[in-house]
C-alpha positions as CSV (number, residue, x, y, z in Angstrom):
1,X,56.0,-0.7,66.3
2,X,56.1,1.5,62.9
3,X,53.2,3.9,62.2
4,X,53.4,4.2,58.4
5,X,53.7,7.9,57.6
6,X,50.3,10.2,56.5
7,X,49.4,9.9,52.6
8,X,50.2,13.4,51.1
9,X,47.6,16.0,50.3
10,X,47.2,15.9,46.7
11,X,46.0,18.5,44.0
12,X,42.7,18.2,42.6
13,X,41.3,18.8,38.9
14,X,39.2,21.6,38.5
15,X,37.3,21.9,35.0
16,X,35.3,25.0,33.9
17,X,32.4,24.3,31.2
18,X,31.9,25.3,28.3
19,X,35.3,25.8,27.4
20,X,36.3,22.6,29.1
21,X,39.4,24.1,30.1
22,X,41.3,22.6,33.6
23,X,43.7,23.0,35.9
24,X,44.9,21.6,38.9
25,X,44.7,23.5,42.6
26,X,47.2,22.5,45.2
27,X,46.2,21.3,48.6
28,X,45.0,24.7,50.7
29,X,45.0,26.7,47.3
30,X,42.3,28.6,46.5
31,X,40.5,27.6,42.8
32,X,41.1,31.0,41.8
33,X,45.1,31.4,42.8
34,X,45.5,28.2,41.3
35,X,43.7,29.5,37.7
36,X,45.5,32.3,37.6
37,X,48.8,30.4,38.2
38,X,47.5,27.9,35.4
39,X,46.6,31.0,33.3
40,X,43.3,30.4,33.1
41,X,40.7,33.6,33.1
42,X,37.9,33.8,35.4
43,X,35.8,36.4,36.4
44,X,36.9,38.2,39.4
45,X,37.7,41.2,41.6
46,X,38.4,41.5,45.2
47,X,39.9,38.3,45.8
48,X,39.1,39.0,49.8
49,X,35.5,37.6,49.7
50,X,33.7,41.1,49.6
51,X,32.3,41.8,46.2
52,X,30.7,38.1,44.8
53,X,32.6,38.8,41.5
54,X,34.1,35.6,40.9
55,X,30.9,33.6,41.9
56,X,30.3,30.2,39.8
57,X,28.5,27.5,39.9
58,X,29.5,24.3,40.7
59,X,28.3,21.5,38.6
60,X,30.3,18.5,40.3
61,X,32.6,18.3,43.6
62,X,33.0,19.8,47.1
63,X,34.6,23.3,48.0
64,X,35.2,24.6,51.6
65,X,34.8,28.4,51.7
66,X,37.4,30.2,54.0
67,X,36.5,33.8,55.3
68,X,34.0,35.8,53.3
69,X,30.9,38.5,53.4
70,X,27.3,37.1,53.1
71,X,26.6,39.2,50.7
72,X,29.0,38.1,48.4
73,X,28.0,34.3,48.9
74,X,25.1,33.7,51.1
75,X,24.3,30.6,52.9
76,X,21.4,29.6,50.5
77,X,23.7,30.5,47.4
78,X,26.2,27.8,48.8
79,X,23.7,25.3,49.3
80,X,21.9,25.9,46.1
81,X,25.6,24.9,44.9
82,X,27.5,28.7,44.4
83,X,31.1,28.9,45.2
84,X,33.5,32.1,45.6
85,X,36.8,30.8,43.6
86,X,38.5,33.8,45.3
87,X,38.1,31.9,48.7
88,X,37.0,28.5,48.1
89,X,39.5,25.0,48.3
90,X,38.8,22.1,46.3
91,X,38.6,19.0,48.4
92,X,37.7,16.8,45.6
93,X,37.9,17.0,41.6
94,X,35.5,19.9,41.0
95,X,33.8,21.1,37.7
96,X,32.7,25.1,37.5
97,X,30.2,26.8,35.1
98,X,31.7,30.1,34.0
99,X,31.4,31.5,30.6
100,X,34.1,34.1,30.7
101,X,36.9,32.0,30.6
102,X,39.2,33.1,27.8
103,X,42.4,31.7,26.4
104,X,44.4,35.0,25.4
105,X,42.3,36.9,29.0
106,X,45.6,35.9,30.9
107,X,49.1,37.9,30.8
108,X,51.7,37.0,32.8
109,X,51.3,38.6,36.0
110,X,54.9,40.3,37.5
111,X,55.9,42.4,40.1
112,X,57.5,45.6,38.9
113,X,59.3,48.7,41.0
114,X,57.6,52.0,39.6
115,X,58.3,55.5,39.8
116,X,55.6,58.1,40.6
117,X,56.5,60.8,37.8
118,X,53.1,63.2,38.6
119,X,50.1,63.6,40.7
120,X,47.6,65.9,39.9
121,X,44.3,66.5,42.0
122,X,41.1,66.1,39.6
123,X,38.7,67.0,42.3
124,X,39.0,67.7,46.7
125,X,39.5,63.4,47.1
126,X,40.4,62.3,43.6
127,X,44.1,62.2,42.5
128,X,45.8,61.8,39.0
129,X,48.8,59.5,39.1
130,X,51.2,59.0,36.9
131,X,53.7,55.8,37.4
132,X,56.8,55.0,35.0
133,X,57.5,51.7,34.4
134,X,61.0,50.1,34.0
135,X,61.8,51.1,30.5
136,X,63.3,47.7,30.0
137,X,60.4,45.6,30.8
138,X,57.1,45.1,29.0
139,X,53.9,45.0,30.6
140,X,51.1,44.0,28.7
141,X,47.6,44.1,30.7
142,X,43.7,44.5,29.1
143,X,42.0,47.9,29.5
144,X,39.4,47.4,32.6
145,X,42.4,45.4,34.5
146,X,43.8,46.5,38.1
147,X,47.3,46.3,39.9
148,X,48.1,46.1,43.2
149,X,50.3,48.4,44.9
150,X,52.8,45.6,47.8
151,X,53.6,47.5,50.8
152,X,56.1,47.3,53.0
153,X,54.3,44.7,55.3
154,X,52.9,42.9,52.4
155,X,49.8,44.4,52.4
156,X,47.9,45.4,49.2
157,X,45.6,47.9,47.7
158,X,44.4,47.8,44.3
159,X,43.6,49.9,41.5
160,X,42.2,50.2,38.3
161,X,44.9,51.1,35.5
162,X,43.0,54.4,33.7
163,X,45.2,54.2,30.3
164,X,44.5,52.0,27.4
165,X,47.5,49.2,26.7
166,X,48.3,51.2,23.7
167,X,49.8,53.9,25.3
168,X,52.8,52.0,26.9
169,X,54.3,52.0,23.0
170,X,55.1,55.8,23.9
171,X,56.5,55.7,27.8
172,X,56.1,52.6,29.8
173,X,53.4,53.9,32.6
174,X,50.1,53.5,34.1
175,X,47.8,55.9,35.1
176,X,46.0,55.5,38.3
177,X,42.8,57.4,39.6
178,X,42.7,57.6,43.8
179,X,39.9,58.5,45.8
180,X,40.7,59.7,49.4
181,X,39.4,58.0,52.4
182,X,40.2,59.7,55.3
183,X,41.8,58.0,57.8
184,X,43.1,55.0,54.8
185,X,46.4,53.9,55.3
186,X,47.7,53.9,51.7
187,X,45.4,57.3,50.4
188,X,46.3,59.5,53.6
189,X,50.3,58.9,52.1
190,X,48.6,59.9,48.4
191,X,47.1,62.5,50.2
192,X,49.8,63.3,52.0
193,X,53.6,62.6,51.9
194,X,53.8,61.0,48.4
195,X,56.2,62.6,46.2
196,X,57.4,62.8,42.4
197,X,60.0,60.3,41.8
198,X,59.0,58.1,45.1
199,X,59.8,54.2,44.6
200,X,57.2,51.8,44.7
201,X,56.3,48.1,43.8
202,X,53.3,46.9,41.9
203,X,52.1,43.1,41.2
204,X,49.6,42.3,38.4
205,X,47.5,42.7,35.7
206,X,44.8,41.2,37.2
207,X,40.7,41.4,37.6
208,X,38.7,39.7,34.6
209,X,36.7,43.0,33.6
210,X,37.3,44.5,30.1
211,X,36.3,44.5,27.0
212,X,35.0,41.4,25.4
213,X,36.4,42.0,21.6
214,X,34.8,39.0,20.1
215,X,31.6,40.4,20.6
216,X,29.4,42.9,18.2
217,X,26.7,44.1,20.5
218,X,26.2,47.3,21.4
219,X,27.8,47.8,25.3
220,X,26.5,50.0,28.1
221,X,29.5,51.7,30.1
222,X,28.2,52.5,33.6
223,X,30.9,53.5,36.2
224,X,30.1,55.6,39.5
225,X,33.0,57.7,41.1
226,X,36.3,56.5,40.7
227,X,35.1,53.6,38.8
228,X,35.3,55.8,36.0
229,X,39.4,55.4,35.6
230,X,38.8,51.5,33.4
231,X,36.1,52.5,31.9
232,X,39.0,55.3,30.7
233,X,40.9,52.8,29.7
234,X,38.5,50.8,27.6
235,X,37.3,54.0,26.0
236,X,41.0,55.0,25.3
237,X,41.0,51.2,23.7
238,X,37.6,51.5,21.5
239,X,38.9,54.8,20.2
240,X,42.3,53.6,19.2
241,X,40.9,50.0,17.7
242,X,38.5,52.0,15.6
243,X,35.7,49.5,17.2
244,X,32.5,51.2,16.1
245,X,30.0,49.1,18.4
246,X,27.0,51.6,19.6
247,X,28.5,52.5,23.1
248,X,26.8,54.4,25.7
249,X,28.7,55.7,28.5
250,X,26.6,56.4,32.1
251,X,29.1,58.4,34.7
252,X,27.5,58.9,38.3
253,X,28.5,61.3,41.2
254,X,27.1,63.2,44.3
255,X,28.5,66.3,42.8
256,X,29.1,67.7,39.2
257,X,33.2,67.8,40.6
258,X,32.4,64.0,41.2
259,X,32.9,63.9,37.5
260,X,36.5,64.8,37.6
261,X,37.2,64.3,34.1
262,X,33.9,65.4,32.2
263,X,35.5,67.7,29.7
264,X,38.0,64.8,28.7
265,X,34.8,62.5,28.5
266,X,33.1,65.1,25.8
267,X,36.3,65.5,23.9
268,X,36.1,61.7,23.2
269,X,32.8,61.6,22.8
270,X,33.5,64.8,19.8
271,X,35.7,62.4,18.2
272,X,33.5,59.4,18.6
273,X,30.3,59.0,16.9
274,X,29.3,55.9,18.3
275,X,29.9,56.7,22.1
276,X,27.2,58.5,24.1
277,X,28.0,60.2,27.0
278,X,25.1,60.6,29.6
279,X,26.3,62.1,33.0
280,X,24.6,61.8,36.4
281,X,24.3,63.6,39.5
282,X,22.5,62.5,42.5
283,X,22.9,65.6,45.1
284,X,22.9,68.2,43.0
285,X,23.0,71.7,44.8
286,X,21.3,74.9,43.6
287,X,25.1,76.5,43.8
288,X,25.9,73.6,41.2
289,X,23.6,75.2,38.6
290,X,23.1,71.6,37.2
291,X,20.9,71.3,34.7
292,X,21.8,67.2,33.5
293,X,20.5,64.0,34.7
294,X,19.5,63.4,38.4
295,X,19.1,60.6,40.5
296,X,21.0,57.2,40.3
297,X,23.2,56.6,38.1
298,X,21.5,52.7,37.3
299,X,18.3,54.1,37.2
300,X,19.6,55.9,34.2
301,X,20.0,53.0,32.7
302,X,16.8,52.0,33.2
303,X,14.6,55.0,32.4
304,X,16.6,54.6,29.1
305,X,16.6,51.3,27.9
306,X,13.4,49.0,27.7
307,X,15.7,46.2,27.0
308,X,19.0,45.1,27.4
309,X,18.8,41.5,25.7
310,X,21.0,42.0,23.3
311,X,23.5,44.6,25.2
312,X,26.8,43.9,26.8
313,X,27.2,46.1,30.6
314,X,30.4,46.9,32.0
315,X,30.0,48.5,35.5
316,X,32.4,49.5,37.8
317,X,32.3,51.4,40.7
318,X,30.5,51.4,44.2
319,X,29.4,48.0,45.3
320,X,26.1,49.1,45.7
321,X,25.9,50.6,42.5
322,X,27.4,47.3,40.6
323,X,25.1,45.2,43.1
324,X,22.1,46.9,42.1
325,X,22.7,47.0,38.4
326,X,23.2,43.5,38.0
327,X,20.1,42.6,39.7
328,X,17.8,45.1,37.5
329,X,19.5,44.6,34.6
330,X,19.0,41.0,34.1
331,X,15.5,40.7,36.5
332,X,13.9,43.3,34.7
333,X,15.3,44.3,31.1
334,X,16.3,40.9,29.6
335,X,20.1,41.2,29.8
336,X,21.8,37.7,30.3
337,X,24.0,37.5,33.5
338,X,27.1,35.9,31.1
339,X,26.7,39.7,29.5
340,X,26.9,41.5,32.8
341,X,31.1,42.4,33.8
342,X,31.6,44.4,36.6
343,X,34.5,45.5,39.0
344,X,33.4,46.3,42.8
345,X,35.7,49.2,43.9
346,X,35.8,47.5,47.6
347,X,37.5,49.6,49.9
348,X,39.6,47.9,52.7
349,X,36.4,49.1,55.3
350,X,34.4,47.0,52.6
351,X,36.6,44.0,52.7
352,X,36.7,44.0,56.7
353,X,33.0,45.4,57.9
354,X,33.4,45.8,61.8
């Protein structure tokens, strides 16, 4: 007796609306590996599950969801039809929603050794550092975009690249902003050991946040901590396009030396007169002699603007900070949620809650 052999797995269609662009995922792949293997730009972040930046809505098919948080895709959401791309697997044809996919958002994604040339505190748990790139290679990213550092055992930490595209055209590097966590594998070495001229591998661009171009409304900038180094890189980028849209930058820290780079800030903002720079401090100590903005850096935004319907907001930074402007920015001052681009600086603790 013969037992004929299993039919093969095979790929499914997925199809994002409006731009009715497609693609197809392999059996097991995730939607998003399998756009960004396709080239095709959605929104995301993490990819681990943790921040709920590459939520869509699914308009036709079935997705299983592997491992994620709640809070980046909660039960209800999945039943009222959400899916996380970063986790989910087609098991049919699907077709998303998702208004940020972009034809030219996609450059070619490599891995590449680099050198670290300097590193430069800015503040007690914030280092400056400097990577050269192989001279003979190009690589082309958008401002707002993130690599990821490959370690030895394959395991990854990403960050945010700080300089604008434009400056590779005078020595192939990237700039990179690191807070310390104490007791974090990859920072602690930073922190640590790390020296000039070590050897190290990247993989990317990747991450869907930066600037929209083909848009002319005015944007809010709101970045807390570290999530200042894109926002860096898209004001580098605004300042060397000449793009005059009105641009308002909100920068949020416990601590005036939160804002490690304040005086570069106001040099670009002397030079710029469309950007307006509004620091915040929420733990301001009388030994600080602060005499700015208090409280929350999103509140900010808020005790500012009575509406945001005709804004763009790129926020970065904090989970909690990005989670909470998102929800009172679109609830409660008009903005539409296609207008709202974030990047969730997830820590590895964020990604794996004990």
């Amino acid at each position: 007796m013969t037992t004929a052999a299993p039919t093969p797995a095979l790929p499914h269609t997925v199809t994002v609306q409006p731009s009715g662009r497609s693609f197809e995922a392999q059996p097991g792949e995730t939607i998003l590996a399998a756009a960004i293997r396709a080239g095709v730009g959605l929104p995301y972040g993490c990819k681990d599950g943790a921040c709920g930046s590459c939520k869509c809505k699914m308009l036709e098919g079935t997705v299983v969801h592997g491992t994620h948080q709640d809070k980046a895709l909660s039960t209800d959401e999945e039943a009222a039809g959400w899916v996380l791309t970063c986790c989910g697997v087609a098991q049919t044809p699907v077709v998303l929603e998702s208004r940020q996919v972009t034809d030219e958002s996609a450059f070619p994604i490599k891995k590449l050794p680099v050198r670290v040339s300097t590193l430069q505190r800015r503040s007690a748990d914030v280092m400056q550092l400097q990577l050269q790139l192989p001279a003979a290679d190009t690589f082309r990213y958008h401002a707002g975009q993130y690599v990821e550092f490959v370690l030895r055992d394959g395991a990854r930490r990403a960050y945010s690249m700080a300089n604008a595209p434009h400056t590779q055209a005078q020595a192939p590097g990237i700039e990179l902003h690191i807070r310390h966590m104490p007791g974090g594998r990859f920072t602690d070495h930073v922190f640590g050991a790390m020296k000039e001229k070590e050897i190290l591998r990247i993989e990317g661009p990747f991450g869907g946040f930066y600037l929209r171009e083909d848009s002319d409304k005015p944007i809010v900038l709101l970045a807390s901590g570290t999530g200042f180094a894109p926002i860096k890189a898209i004001i580098e980028h605004l300042r060397h396009k000449g793009i005059s849209r009105p641009t308002h930058f909100y920068w949020g820290g416990r601590r005036p030396a939160d804002l490690y780079l304040d005086d570069w800030v106001r040099e670009q903002a002397a030079h710029m007169p469309q950007l307006h720079y509004v620091p915040v401090v929420s733990d301001a100590q009388p030994e600080d002699a602060w005499n700015g903005r208090t409280g929350f850096v999103h509140q900010a935004v808020l005790d500012d603007f009575a509406d945001l319907s005709g804004h763009q907001v790129y926020a970065c930074g904090a989970p909690i900070v990005v989670d909470s402007a998102r929800s009172a920015y679109t609830t409660q001052r008009g903005l539409p949620s296609e207008e709202f681009y974030a990047d969730a600086f997830t820590s590895e603790a964020d990604k794996h809650p004990q």
